[in-house]
N, C-alpha and C positions, 0 to 999 in steps of 0.2 A: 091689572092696575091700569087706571087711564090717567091722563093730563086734563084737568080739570083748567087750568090756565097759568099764564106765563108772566110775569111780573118785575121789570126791570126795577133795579133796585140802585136810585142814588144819593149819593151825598151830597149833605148839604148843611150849610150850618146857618143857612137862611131860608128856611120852608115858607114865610111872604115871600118874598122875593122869588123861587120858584111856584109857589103856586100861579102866582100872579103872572109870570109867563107863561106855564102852560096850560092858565086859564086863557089863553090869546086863543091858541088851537085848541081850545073848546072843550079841555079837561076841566071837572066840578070834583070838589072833596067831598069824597063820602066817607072817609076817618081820620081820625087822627088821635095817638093817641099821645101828642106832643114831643115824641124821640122820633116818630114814624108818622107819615103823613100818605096816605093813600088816594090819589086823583083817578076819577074814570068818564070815560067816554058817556052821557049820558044815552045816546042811540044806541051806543054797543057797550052796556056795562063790563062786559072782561076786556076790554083794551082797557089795561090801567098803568099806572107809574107811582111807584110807592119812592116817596122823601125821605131821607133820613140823615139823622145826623150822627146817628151810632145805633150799635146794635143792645139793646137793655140787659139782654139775660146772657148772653152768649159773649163770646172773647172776640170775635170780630165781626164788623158786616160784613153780609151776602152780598154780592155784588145781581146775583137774581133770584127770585123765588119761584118755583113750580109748585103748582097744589096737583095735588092728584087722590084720589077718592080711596086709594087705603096705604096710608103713610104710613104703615108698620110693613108691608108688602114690600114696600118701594126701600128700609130701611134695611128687611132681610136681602134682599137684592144687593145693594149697596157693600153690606157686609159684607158678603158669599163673595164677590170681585173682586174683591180685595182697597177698593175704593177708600181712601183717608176720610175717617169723620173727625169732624172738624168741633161737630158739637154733639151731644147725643142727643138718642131721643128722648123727648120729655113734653107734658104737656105744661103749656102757657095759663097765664091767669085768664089771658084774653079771649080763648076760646081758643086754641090751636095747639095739633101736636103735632112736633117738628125734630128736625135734626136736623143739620148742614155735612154737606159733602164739599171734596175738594176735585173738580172735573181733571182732565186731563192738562188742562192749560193753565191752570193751576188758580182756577176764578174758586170763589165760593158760592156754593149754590144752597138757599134754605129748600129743602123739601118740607111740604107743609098740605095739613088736613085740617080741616074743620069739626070740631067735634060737637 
């Protein structure tokens, strides 16, 4: 399993108003699916910062998201350690299949693939 990239995840209950600052430092939106708002670097498309004002399908937001190239790998992993899911796995309408874990510090983490 690899790390495909890393994706801070914050809140916000005004995605103008962040986009619009960290469109200063040179972040462009490349989604949005109006709960979730995703900004990235256009020189280096995976430096990103995803918006959000809550989480749609899941009982909480992630405070970050890791994608990695086989999220069923990374979910049996997860399980096997004993690690809290927080959500299970399941795929998304939007093209993603995810689950959230809860790390050691007690953050929430979406792991996510692109299908």
């Amino acid at each position: 399993m690899a790390v495909r990239r890393v994706v801070p995840n914050l809140q916000s209950q005004d995605a103008d108003e962040s986009r619009e600052f960290y469109g200063l430092l040179g972040f462009e939106e490349v989604m949005n699916h109006g709960w979730i708002m995703t900004l990235a670097s256009p020189s280096s498309p995976a430096a990103q910062i995803s918006v959000m004002t809550g989480d749609r399908t899941a009982p909480v937001a992630p405070d970050m998201s890791v994608e990695v190239d086989d999220v069923d790998a990374a979910y049996a992993v997860m399980r096997a350690s004993g690690a809290e899911i927080v959500h299970p796995l399941q795929d998304e309408e939007w093209g993603v299949r995810r689950f959230f874990v809860r790390d050691p510090t007690g953050r929430v983490v979406n792991v996510l693939g692109h299908r």
